[in-house]
DOKOL-866459 format. One record per residue: residue in one letter; x, y, z of N, C-alpha, C in turn. Coordinates in steps of 0.05 Angstrom, whole numbers. Each point is the difference from the previous one (the first is absolute). Example, Ala and Ser with C-alpha at 12.3 -4.5 7.8 and 13.67 -1.06 7.14 Angstrom:
2
REC_A_264_-114_156_-18_24_0_18_24_0 .
REC_S_-7_21_-14_16_24_1_-15_22_14 .
This chain:
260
REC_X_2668_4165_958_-20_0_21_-9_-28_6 .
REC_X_-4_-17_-26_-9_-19_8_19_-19_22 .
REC_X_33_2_-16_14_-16_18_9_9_31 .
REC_X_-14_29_8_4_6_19_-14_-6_17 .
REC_X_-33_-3_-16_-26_-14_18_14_-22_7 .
REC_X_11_-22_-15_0_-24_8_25_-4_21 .
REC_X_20_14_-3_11_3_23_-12_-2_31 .
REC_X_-10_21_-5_-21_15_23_-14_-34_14 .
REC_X_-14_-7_-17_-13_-19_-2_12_-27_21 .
REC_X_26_-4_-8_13_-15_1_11_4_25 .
REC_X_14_22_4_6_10_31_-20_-7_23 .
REC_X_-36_13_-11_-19_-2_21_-1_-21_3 .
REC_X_2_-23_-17_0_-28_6_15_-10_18 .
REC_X_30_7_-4_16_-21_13_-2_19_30 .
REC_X_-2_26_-1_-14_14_31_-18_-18_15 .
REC_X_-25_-2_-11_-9_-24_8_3_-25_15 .
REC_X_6_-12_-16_23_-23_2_12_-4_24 .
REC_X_13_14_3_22_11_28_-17_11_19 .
REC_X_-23_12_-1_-18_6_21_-13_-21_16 .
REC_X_-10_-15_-26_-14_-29_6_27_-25_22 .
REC_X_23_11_-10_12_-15_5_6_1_39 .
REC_X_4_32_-1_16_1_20_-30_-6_22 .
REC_X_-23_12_-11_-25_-12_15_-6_-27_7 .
REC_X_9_-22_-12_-6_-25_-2_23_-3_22 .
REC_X_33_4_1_21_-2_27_-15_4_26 .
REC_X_-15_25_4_-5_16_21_-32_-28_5 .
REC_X_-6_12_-14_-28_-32_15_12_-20_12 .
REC_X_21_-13_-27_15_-29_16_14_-3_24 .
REC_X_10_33_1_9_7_29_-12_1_23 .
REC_X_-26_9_-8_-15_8_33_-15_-29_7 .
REC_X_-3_-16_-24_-10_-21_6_17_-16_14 .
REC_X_29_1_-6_14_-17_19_12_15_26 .
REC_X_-4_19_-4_-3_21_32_-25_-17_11 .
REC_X_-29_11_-3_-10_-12_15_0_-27_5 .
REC_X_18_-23_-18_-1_-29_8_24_-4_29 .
REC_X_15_19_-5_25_-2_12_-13_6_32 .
REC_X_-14_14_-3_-8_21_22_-18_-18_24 .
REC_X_-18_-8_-18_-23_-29_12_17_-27_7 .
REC_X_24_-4_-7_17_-22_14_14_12_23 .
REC_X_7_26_5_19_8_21_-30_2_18 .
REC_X_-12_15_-4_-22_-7_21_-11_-27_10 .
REC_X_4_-18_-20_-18_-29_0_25_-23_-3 .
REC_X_21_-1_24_22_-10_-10_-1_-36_4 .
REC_X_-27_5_13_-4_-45_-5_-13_-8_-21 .
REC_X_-3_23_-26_-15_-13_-24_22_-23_-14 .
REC_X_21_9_0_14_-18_-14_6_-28_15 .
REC_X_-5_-2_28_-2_-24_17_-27_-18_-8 .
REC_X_-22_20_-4_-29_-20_1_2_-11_-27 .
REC_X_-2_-14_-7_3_-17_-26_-36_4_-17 .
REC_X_-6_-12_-17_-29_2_-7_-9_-26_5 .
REC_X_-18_-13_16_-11_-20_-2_8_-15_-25 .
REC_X_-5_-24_-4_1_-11_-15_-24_-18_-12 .
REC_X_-13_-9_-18_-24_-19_-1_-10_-18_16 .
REC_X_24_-13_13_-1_-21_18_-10_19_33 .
REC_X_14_12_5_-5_18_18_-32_8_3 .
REC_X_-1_6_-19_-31_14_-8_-15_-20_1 .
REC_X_5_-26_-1_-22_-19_1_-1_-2_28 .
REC_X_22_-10_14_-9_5_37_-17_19_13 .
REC_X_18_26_-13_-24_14_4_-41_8_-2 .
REC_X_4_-18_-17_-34_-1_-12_-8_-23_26 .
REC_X_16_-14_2_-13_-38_15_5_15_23 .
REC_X_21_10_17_-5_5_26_-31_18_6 .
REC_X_2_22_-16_-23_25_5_-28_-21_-12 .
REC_X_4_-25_-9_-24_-5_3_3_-21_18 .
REC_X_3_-7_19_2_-16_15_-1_18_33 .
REC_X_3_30_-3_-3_12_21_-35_10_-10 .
REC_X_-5_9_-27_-26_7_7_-14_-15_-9 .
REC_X_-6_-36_-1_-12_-18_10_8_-15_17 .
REC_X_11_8_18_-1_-17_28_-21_-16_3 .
REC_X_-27_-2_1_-10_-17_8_-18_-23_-17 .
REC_X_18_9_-26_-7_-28_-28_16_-20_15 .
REC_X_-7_-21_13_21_-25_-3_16_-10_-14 .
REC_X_-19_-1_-24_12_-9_-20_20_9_-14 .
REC_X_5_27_-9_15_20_3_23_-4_13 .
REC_X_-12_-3_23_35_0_19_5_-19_-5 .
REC_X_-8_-28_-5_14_-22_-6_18_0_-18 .
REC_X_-13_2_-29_10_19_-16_19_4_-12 .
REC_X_4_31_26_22_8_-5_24_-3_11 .
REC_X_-5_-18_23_14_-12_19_19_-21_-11 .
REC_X_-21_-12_-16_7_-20_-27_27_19_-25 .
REC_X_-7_16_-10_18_16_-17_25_1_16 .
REC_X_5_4_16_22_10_11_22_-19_13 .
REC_X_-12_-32_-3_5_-23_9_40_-1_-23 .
REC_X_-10_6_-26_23_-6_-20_10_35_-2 .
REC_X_-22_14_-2_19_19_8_15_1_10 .
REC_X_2_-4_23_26_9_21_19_-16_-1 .
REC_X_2_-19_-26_28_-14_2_14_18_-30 .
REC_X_-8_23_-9_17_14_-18_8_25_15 .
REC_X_26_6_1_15_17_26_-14_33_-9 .
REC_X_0_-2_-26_-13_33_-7_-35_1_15 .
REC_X_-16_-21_-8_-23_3_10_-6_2_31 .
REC_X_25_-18_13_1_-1_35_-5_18_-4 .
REC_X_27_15_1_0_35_8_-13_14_1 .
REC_X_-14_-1_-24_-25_23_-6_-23_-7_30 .
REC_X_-5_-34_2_-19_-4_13_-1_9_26 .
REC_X_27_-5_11_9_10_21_0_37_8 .
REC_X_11_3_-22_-6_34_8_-25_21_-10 .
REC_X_-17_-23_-14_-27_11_1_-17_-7_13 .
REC_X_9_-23_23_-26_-14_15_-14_-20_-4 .
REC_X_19_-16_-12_-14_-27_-9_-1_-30_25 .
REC_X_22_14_29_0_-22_31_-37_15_-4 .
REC_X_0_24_10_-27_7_17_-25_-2_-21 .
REC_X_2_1_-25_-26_-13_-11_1_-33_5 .
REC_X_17_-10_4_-4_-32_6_-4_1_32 .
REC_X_10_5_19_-9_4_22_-25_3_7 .
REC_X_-13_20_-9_-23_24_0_-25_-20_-12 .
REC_X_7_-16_-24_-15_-15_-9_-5_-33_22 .
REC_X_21_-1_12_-3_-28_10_-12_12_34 .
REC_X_7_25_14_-16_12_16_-35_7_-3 .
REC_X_-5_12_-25_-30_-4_-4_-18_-24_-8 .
REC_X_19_-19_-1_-16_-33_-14_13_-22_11 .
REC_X_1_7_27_10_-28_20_-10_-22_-9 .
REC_X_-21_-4_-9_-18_-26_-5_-8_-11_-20 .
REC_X_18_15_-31_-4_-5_-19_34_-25_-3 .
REC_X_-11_-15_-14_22_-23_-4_25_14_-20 .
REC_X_-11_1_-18_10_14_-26_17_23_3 .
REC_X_-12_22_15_17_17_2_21_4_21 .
REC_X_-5_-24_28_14_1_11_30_-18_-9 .
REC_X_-11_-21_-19_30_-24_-12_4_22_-14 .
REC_X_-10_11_-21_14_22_-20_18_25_14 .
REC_X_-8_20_18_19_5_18_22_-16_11 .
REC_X_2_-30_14_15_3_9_24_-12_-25 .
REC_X_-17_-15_-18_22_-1_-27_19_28_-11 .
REC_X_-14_19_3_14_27_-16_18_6_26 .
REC_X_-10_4_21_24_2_27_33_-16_4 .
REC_X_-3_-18_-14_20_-23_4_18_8_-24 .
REC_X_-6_8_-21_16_22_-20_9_30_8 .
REC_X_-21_15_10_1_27_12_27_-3_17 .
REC_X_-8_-13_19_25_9_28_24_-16_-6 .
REC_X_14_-13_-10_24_-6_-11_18_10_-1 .
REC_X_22_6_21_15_28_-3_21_-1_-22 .
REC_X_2_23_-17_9_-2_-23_32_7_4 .
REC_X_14_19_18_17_12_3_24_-26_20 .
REC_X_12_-9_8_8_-20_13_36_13_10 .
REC_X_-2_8_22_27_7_26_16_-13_6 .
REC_X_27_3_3_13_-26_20_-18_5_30 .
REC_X_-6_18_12_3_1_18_-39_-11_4 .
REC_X_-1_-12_-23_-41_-5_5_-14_15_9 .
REC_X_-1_30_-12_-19_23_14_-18_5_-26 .
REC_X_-32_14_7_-8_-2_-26_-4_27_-3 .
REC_X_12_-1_-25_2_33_-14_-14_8_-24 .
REC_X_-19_22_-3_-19_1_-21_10_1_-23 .
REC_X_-16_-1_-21_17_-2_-29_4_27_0 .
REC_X_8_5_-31_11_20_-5_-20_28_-6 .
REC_X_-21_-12_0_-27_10_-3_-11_17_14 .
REC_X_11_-9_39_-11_13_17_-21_-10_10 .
REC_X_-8_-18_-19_-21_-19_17_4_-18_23 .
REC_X_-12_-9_17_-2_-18_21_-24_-4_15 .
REC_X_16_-29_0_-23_-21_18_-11_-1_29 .
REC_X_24_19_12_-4_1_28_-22_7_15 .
REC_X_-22_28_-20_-21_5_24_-11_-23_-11 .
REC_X_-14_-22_-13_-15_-21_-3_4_-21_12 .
REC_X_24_-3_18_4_-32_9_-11_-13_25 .
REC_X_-9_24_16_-16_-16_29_-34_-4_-20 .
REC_X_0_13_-19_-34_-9_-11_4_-21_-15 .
REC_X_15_-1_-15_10_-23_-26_-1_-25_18 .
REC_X_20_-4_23_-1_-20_27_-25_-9_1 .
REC_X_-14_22_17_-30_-5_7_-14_-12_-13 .
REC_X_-7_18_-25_-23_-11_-24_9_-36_-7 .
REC_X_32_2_4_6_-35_-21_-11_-22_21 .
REC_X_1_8_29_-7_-11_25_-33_-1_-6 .
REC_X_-16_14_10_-24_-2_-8_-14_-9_-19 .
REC_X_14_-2_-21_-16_-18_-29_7_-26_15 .
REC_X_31_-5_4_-5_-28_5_-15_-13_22 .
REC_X_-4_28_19_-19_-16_24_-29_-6_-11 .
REC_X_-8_21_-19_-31_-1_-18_6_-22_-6 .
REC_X_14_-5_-23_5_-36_-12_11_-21_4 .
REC_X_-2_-4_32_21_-26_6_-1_-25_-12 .
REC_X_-25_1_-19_0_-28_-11_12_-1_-29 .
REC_X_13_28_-11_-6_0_-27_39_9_-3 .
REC_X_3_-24_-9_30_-10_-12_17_20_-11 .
REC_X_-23_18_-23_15_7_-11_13_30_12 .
REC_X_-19_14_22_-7_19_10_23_-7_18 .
REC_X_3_-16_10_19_-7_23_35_3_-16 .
REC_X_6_-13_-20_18_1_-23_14_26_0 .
REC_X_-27_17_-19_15_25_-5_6_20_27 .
REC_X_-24_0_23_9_10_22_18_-4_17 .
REC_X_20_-23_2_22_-5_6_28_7_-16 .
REC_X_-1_1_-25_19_8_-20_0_31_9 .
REC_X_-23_9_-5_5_38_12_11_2_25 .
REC_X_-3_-17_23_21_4_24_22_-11_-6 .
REC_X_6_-26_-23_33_4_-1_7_15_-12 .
REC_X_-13_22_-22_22_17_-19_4_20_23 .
REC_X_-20_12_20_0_25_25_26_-18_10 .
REC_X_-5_-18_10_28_-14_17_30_3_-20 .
REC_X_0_2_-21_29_14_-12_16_19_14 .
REC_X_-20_17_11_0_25_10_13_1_25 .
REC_X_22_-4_21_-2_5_31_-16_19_13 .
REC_X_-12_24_-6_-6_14_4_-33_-6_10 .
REC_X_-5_-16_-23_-29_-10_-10_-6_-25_25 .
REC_X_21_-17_3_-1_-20_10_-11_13_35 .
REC_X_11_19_5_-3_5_26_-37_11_1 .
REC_X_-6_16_-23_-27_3_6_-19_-39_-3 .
REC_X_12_-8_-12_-14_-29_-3_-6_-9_35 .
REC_X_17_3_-3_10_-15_37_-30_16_19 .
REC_X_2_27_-5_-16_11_9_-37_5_-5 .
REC_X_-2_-18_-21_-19_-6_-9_-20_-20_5 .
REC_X_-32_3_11_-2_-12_19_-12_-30_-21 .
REC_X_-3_-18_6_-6_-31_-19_13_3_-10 .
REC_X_31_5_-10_18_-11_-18_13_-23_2 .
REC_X_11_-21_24_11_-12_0_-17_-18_0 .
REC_X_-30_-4_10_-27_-18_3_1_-7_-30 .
REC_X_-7_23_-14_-7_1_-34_16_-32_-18 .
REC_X_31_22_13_22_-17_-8_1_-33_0 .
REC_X_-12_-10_34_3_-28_-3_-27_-14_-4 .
REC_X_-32_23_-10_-17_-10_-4_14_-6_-32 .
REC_X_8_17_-13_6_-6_-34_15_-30_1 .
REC_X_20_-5_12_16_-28_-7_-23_-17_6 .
REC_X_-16_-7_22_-17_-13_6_-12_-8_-24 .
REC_X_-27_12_-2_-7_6_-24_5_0_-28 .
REC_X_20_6_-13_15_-2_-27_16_-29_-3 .
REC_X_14_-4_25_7_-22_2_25_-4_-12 .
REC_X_17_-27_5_25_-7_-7_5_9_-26 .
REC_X_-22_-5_-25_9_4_-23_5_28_-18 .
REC_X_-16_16_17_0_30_-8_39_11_13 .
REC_X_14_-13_-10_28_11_11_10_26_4 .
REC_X_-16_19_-24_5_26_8_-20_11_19 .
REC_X_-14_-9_9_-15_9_30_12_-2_24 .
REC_X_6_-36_-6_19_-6_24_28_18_4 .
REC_X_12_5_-16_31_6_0_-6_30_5 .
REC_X_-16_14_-4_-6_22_2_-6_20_28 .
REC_X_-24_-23_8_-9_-2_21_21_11_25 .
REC_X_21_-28_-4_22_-11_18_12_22_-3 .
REC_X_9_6_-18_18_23_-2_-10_27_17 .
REC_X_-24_10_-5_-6_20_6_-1_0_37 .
REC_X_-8_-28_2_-4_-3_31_28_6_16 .
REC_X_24_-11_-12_20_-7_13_18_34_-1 .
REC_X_-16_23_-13_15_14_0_-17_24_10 .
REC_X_-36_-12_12_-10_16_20_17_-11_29 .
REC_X_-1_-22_-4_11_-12_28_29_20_6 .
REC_X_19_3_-20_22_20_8_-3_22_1 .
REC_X_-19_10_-11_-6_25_13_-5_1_28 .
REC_X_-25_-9_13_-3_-10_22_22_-2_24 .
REC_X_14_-23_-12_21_-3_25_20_5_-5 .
REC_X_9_18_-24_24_23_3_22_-18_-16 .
REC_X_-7_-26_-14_18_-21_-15_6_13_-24 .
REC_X_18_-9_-9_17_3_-24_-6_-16_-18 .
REC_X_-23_0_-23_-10_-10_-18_14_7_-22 .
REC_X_19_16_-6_11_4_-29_2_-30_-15 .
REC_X_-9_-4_-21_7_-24_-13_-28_-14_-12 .
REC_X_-13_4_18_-28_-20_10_-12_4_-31 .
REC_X_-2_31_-15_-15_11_-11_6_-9_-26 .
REC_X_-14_-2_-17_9_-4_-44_-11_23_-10 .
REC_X_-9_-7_-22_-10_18_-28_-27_15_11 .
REC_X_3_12_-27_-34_10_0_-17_-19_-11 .
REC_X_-17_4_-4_-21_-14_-14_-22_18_-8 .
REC_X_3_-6_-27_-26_14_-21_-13_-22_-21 .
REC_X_-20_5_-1_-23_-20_-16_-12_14_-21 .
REC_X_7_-15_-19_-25_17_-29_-21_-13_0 .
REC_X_-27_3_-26_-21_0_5_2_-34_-11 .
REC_X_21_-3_-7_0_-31_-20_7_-28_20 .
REC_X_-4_14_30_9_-23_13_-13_-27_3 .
REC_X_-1_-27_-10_-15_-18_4_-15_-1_22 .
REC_X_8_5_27_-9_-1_27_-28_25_4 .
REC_X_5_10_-14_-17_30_4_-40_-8_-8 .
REC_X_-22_0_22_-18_-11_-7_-13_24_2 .
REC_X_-20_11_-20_-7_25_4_-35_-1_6 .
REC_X_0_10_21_-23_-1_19_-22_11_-20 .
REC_X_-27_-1_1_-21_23_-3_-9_23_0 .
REC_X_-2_20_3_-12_25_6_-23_-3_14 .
């Protein structure tokens, strides 16, 4: 009897066992039923990637730079952060397709008259619009991101025009707002809204004036950009006229940083 109990015993166990077992398959199953199930319905999860830390920091500086718009200081700022940002290709991107043209825009639109935030804008602009993608045929094509510059460029124009008309006396203001119409002038596309833009070519030969012989990247800049509103204009064939981009980090000797 006894060794029959323990038989017994031994059977209900490994019954068990195998109950537990085949119960534990059937869970693992429906669980990957329903995983399987939530991808065929949701078939761009595997496209959206997860943010990343860096990502997540843009995200904190833009959303606070939209809901303090009217800290100056703030927008200077952050206008300022985004100056070295935008010369690392992962952080562009982000900036670009979370809105980092129109919080610098938006910021240099509500504080025409602040010094600071208008040189800090147009410093982060002169990184921003740089076209990153480069054509034989010179057309500008968004990154891979999906982001683009295009609805921003008759305001980007405007705003770089108007600081420099606010600061015609102030060197440095004149500097970086000319560099932002030559990186737009990369562009043919861009170049034709320049043309169309009203004080741009005034701007242009108030900056050489002003900056003078020794500022060479004003002058050469300048020239350049003129000579290839002028072909727009009269229908000339400027291919050639044009060079590089130009981007500035925060370490530039020339860089004098205004007040708040």
């Amino acid at each position: 009897p006894a060794a029959a109990g323990s038989c017994g015993t031994h059977g209900a166990s490994k019954s068990a066992s195998v109950i537990r077992s085949i119960h534990h398959k059937k869970h693992k199953t429906s669980i990957n039923a329903i995983h399987n199930s939530s991808k065929q319905q949701h078939p761009l999860l595997d496209a959206i990637h997860e943010p990343s830390w860096t990502e997540n920091g843009v995200r904190v500086m833009l959303d606070s730079l939209r809901r303090f718009s009217s800290d100056r200081y703030l927008q200077a700022m952050g206008c300022w952060a985004m100056v070295n940002a935008a010369l690392y290709p992962t952080l562009k991107r982000s900036l670009l397709r979370l809105g980092g043209v129109y919080a610098v825009t938006n910021a240099m639109m509500l504080h025409p008259n602040v010094e600071a935030v208008q040189f800090r804008g147009l410093f982060a602009l002169i990184n921003l619009v740089i076209p990153d993608n480069k054509s034989k045929k010179k057309e500008y094509r968004a990154p891979n991101d999906g982001s683009s510059i295009h609805p921003h460029i008759y305001q980007i124009a405007r705003l770089t025009i108007v600081a420099m008309k606010n600061f015609y006396a102030n060197k440095s203001i004149l500097n970086r707002g000319c560099l932002v119409l030559r990186n737009l002038s990369l562009t043919p596309a861009f170049v034709e809204i320049l043309a169309r833009t009203p004080g741009c070519v005034d701007m242009l030969l108030h900056c050489r004036q002003v900056c003078g012989p020794r500022d060479v990247l004003v002058q050469r800049s300048a020239r350049t950009i003129m000579i290839l509103v002028q072909g727009v204009v009269t229908g000339e064939n400027t291919e050639g006229a044009n060079g590089g981009a130009l981007s500035i980090a925060l370490g530039d000797s020339s860089t004098k940083r205004p007040k708040i």
